[in-house]
PDB file as gemmi writes it, atoms N, CA and C in Angstrom:
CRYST1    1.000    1.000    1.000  90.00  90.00  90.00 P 1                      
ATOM      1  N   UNK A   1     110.203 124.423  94.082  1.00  0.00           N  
ATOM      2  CA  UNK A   1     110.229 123.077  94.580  1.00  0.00           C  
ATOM      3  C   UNK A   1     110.825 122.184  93.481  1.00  0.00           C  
ATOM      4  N   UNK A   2     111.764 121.179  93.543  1.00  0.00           N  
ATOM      5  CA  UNK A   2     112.379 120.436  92.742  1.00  0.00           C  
ATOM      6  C   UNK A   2     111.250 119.527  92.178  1.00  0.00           C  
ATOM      7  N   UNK A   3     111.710 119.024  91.574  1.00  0.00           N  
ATOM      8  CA  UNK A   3     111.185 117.446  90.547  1.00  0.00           C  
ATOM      9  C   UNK A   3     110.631 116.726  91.523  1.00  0.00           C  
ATOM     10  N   UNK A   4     111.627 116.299  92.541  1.00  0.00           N  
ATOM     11  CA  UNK A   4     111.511 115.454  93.259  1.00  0.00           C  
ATOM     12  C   UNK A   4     110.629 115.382  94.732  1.00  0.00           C  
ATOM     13  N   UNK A   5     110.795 116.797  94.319  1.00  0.00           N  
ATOM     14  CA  UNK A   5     109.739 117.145  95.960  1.00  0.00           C  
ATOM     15  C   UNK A   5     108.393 117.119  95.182  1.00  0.00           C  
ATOM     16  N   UNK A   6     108.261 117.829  93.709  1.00  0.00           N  
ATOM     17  CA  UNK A   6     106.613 117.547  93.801  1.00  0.00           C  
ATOM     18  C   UNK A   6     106.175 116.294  93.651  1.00  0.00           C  
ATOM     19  N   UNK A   7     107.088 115.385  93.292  1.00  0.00           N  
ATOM     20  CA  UNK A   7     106.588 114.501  92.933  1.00  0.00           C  
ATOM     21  C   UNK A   7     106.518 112.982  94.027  1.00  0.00           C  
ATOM     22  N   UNK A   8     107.009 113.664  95.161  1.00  0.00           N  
ATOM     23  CA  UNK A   8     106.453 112.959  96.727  1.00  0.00           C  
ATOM     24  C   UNK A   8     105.360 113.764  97.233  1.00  0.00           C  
ATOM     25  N   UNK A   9     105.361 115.378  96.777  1.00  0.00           N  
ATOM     26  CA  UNK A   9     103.849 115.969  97.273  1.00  0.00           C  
ATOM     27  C   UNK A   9     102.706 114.932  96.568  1.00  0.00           C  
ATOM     28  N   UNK A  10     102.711 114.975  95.468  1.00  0.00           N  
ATOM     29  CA  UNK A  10     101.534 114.780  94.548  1.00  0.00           C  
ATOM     30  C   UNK A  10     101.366 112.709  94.991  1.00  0.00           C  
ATOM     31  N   UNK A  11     102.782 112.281  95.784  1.00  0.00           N  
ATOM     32  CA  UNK A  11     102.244 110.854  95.381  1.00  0.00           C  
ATOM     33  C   UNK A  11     101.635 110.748  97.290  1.00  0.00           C  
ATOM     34  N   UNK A  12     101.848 111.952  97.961  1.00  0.00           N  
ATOM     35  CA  UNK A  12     101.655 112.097  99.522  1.00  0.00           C  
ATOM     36  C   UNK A  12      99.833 112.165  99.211  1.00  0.00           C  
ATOM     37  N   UNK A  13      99.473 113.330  98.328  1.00  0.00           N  
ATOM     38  CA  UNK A  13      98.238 113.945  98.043  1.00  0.00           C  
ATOM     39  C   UNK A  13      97.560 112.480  97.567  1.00  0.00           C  
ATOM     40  N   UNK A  14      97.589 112.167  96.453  1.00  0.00           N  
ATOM     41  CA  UNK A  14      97.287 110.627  95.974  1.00  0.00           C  
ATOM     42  C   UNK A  14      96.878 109.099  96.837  1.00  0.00           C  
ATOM     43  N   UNK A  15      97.630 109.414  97.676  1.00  0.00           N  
ATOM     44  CA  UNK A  15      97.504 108.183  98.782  1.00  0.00           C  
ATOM     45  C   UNK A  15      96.560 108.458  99.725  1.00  0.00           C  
ATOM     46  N   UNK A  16      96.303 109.957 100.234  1.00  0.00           N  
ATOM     47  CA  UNK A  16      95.529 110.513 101.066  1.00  0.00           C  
ATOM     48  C   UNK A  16      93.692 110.713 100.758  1.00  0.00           C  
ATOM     49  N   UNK A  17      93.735 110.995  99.272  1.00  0.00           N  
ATOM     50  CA  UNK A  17      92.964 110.542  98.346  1.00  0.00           C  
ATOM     51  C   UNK A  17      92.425 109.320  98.801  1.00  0.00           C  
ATOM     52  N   UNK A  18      92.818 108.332  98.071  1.00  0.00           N  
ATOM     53  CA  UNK A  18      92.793 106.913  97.675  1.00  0.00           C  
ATOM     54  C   UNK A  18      92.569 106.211  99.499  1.00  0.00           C  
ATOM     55  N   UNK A  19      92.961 106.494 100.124  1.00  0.00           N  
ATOM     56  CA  UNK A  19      92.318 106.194 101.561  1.00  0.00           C  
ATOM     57  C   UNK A  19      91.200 106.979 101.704  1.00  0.00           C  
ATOM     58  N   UNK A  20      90.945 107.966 101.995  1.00  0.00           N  
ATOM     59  CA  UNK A  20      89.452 108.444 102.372  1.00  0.00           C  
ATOM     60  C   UNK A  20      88.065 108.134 101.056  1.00  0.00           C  
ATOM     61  N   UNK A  21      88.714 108.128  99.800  1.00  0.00           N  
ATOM     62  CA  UNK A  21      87.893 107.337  99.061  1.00  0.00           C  
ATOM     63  C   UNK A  21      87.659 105.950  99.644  1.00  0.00           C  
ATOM     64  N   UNK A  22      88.572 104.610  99.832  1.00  0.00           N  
ATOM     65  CA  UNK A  22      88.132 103.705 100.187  1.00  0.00           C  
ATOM     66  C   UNK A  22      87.445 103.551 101.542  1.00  0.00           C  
ATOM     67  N   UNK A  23      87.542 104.308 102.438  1.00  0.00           N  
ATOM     68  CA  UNK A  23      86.724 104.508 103.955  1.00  0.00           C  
ATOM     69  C   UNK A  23      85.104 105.354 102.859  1.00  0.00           C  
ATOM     70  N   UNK A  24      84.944 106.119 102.771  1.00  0.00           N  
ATOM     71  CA  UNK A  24      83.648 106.472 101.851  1.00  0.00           C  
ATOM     72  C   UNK A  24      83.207 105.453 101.420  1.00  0.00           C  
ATOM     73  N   UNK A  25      83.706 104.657 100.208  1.00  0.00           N  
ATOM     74  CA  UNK A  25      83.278 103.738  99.693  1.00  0.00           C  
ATOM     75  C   UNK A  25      82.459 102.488 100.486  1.00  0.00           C  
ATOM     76  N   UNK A  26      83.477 102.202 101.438  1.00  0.00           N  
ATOM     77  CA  UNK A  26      83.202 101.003 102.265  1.00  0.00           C  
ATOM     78  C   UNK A  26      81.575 101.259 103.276  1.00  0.00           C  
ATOM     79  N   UNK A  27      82.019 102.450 104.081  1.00  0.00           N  
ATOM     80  CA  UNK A  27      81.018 102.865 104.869  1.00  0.00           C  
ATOM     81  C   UNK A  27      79.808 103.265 104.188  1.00  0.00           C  
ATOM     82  N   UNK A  28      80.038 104.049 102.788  1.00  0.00           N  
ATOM     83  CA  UNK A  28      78.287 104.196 102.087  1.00  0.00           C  
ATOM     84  C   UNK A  28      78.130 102.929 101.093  1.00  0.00           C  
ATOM     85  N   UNK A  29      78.499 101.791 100.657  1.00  0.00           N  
ATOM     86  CA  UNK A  29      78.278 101.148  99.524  1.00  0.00           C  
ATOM     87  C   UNK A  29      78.346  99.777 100.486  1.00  0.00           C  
ATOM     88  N   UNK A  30      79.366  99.696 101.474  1.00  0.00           N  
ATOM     89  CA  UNK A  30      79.959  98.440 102.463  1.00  0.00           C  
ATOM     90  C   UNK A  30      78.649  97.865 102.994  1.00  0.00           C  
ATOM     91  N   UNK A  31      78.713  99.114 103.965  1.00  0.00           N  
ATOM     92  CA  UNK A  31      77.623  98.965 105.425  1.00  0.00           C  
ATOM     93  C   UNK A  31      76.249  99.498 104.965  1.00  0.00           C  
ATOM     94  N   UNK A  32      75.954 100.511 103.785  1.00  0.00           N  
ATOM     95  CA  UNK A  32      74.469 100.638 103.725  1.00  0.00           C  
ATOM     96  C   UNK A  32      73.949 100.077 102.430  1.00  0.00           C  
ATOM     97  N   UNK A  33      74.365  98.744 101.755  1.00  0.00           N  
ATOM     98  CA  UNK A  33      73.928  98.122 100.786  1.00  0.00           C  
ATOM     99  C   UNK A  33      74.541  96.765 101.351  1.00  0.00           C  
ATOM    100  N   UNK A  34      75.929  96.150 101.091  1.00  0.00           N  
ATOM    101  CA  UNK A  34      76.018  94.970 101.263  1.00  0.00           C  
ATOM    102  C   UNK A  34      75.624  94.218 102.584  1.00  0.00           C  
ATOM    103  N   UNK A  35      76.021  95.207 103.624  1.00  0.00           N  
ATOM    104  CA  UNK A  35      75.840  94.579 105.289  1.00  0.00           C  
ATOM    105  C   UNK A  35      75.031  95.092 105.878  1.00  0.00           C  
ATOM    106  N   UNK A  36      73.816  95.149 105.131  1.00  0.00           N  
ATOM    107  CA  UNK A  36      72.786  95.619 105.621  1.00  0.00           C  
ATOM    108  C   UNK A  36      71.858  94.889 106.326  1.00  0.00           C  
ATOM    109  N   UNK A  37      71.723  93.895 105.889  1.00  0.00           N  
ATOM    110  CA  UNK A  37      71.022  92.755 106.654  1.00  0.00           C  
ATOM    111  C   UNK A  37      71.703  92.588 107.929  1.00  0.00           C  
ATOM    112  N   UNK A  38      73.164  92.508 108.058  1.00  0.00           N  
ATOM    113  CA  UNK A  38      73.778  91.580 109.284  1.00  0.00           C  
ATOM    114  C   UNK A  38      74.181  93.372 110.286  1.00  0.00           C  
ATOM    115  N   UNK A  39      74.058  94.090 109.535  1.00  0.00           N  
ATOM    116  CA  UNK A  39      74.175  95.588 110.788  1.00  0.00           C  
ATOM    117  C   UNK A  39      72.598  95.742 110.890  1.00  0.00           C  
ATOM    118  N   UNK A  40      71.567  95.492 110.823  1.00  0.00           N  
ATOM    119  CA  UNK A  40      70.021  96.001 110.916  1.00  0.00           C  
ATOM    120  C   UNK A  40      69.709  95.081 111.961  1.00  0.00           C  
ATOM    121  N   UNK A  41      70.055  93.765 112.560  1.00  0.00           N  
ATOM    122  CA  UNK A  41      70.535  93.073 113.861  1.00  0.00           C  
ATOM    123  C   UNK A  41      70.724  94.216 115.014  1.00  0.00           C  
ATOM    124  N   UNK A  42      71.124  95.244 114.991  1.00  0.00           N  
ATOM    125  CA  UNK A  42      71.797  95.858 116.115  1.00  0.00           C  
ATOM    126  C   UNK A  42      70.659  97.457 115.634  1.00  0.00           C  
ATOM    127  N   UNK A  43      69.808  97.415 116.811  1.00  0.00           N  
ATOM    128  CA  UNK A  43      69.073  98.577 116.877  1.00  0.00           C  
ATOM    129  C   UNK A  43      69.878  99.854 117.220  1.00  0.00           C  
ATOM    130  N   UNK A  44      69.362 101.364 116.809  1.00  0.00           N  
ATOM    131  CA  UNK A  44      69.280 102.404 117.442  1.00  0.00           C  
ATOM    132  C   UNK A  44      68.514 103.030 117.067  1.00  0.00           C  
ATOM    133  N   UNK A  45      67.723 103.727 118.429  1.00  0.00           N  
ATOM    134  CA  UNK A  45      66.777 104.309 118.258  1.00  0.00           C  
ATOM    135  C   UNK A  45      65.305 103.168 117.601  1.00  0.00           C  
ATOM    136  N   UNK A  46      65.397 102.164 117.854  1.00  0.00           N  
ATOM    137  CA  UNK A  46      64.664 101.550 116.957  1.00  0.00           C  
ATOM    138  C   UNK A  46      64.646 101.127 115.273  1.00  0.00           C  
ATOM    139  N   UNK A  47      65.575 101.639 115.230  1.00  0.00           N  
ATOM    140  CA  UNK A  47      66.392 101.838 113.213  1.00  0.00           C  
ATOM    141  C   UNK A  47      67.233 100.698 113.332  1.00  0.00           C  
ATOM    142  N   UNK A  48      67.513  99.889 112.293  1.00  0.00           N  
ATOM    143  CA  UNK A  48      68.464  98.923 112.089  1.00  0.00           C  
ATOM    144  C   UNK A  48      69.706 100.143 111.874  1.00  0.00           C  
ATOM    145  N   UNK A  49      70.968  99.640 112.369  1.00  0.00           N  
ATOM    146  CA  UNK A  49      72.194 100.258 111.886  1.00  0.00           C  
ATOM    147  C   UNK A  49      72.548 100.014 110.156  1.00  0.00           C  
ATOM    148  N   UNK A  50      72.170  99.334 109.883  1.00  0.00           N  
ATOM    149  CA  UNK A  50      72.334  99.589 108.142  1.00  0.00           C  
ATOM    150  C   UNK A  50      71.614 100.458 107.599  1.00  0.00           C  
ATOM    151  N   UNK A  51      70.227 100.507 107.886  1.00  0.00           N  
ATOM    152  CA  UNK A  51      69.162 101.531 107.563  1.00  0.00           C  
ATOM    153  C   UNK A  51      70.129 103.111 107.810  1.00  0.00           C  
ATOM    154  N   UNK A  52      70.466 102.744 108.835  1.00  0.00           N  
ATOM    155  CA  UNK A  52      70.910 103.792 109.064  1.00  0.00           C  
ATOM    156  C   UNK A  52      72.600 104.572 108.525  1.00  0.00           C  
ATOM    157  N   UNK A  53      73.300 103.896 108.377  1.00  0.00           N  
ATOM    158  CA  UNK A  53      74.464 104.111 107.071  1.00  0.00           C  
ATOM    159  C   UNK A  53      73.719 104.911 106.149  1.00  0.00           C  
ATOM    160  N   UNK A  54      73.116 103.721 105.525  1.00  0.00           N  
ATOM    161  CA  UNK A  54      72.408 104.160 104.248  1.00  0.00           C  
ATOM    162  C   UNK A  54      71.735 105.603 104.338  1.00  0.00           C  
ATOM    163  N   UNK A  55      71.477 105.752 105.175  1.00  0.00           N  
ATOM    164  CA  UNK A  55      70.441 107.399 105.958  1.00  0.00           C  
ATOM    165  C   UNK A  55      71.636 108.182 105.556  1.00  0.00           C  
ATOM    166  N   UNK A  56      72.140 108.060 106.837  1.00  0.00           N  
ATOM    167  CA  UNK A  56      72.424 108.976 107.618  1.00  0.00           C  
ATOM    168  C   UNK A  56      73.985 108.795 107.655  1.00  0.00           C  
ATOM    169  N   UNK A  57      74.593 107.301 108.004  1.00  0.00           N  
ATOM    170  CA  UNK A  57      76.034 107.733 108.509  1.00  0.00           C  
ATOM    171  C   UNK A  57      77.019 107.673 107.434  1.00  0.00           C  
ATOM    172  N   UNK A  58      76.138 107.332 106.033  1.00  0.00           N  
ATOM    173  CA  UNK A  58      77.525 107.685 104.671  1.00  0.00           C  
ATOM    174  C   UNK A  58      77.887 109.686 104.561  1.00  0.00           C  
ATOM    175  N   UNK A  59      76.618 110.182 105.166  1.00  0.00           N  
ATOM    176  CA  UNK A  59      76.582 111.017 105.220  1.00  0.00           C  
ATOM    177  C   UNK A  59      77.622 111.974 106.336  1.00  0.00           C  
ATOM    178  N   UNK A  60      77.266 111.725 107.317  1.00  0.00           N  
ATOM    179  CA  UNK A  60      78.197 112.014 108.147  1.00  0.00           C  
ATOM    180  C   UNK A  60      79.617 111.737 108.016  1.00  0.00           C  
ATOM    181  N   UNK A  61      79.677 110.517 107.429  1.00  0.00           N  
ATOM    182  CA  UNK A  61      81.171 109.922 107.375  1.00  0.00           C  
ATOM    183  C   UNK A  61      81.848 110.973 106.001  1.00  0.00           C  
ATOM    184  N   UNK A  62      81.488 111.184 105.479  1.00  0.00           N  
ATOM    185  CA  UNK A  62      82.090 112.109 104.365  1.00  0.00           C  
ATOM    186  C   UNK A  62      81.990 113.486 104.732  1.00  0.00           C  
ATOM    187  N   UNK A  63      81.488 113.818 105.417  1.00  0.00           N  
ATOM    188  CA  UNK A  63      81.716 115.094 106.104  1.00  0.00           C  
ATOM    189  C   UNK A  63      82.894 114.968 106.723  1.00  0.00           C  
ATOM    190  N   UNK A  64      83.046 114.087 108.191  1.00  0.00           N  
ATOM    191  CA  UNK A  64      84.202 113.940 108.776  1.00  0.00           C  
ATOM    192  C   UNK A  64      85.214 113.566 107.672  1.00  0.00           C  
ATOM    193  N   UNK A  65      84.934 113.367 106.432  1.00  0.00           N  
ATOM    194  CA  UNK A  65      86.627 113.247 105.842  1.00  0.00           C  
ATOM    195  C   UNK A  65      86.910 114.141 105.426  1.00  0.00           C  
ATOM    196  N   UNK A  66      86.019 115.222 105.034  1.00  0.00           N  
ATOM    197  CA  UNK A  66      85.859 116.185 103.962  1.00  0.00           C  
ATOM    198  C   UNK A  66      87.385 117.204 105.192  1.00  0.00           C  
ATOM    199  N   UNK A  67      86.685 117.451 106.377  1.00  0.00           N  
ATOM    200  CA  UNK A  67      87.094 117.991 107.126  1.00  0.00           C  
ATOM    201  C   UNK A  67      89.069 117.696 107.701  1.00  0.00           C  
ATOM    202  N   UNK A  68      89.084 116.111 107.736  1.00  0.00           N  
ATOM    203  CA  UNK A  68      89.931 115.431 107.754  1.00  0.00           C  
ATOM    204  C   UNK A  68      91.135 115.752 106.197  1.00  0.00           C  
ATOM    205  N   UNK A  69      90.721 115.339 105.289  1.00  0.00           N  
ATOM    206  CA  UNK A  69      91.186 115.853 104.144  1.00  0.00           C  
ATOM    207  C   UNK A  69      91.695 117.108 104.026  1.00  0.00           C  
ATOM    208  N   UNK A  70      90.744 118.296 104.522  1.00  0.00           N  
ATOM    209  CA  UNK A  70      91.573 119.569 104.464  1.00  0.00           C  
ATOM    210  C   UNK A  70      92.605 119.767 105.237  1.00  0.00           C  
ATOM    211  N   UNK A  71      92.268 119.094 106.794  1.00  0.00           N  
ATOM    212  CA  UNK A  71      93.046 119.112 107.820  1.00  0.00           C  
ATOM    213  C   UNK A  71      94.742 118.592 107.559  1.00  0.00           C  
ATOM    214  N   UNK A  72      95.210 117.316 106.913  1.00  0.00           N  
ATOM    215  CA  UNK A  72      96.172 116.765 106.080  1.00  0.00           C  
ATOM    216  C   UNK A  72      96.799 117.361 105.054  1.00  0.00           C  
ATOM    217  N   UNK A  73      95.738 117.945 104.552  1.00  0.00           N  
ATOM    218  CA  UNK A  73      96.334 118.977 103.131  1.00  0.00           C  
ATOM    219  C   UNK A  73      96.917 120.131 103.538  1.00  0.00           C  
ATOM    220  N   UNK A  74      96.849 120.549 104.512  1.00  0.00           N  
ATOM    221  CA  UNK A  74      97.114 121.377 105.487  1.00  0.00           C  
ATOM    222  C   UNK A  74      98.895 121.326 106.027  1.00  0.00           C  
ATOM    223  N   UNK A  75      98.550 120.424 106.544  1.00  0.00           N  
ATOM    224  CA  UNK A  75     100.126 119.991 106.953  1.00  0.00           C  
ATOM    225  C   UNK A  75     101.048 119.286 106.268  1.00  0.00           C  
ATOM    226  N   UNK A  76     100.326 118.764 104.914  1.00  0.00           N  
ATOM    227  CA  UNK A  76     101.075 118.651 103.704  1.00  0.00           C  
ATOM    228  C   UNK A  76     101.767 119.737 102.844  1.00  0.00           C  
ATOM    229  N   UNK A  77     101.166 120.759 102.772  1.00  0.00           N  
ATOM    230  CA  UNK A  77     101.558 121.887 102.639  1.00  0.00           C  
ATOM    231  C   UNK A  77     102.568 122.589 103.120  1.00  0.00           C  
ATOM    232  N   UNK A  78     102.675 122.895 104.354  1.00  0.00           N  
ATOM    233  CA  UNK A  78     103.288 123.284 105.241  1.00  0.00           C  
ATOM    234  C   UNK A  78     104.236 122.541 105.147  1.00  0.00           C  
ATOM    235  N   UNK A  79     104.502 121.229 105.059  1.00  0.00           N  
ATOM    236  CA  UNK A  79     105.815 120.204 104.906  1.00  0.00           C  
ATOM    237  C   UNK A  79     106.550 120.304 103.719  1.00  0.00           C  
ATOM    238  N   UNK A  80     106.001 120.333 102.364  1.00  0.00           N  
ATOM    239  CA  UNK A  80     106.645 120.861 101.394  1.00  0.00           C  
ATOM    240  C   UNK A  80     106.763 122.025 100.743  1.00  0.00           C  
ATOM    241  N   UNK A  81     106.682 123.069 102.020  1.00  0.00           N  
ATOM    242  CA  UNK A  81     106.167 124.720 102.018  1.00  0.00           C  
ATOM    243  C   UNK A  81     105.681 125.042 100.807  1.00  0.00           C  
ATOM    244  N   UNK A  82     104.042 124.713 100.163  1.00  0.00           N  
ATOM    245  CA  UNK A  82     103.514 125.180  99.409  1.00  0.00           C  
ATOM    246  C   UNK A  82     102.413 125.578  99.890  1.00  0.00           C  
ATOM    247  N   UNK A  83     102.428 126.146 101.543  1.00  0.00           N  
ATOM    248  CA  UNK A  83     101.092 126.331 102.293  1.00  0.00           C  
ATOM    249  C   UNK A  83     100.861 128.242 101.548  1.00  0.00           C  
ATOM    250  N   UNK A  84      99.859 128.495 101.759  1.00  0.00           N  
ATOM    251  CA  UNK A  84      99.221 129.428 101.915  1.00  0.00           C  
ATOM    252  C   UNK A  84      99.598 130.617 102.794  1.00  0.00           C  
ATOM    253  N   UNK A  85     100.216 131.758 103.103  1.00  0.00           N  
ATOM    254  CA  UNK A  85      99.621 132.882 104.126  1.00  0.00           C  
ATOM    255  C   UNK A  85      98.527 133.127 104.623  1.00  0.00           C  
TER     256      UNK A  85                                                      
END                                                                             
């Protein structure tokens, strides 16, 4: 792979990064510390929705990226054929 191709892989990889970090960030630090008061307004199950970030959906939400992330890296790969057999 040239100069130039890794170095749109690595700034493709970087950006892909740097977005699912800031969705993480926002959803566990956003919604289950700062907006916790104004999402705990809106029940489920009887749980304020901030309570519940804080629980449960920073949790979930980083799973779904974890999954998401490989999924991208995936076809990043494959685009600058450094995929796998």
């Amino acid at each position: 792979m040239s100069t130039q191709a890794q170095q749109a892989y690595w700034k493709e990889n970087l950006r892909l990064l740097a977005i699912s970090l800031v969705i993480w960030f926002i959803v566990s630090y956003g919604f289950g510390i700062l907006l916790v008061d104004q999402l705990n307004q809106i029940k489920i199950a009887g749980f304020g929705l901030g309570f519940w970030f804080a629980q449960q959906g920073s949790i979930y939400v980083f799973l779904i990226l974890i999954f998401y992330y490989a999924w991208r890296m995936n076809k990043l790969d494959r685009k600058y054929d450094v995929h796998e057999d």
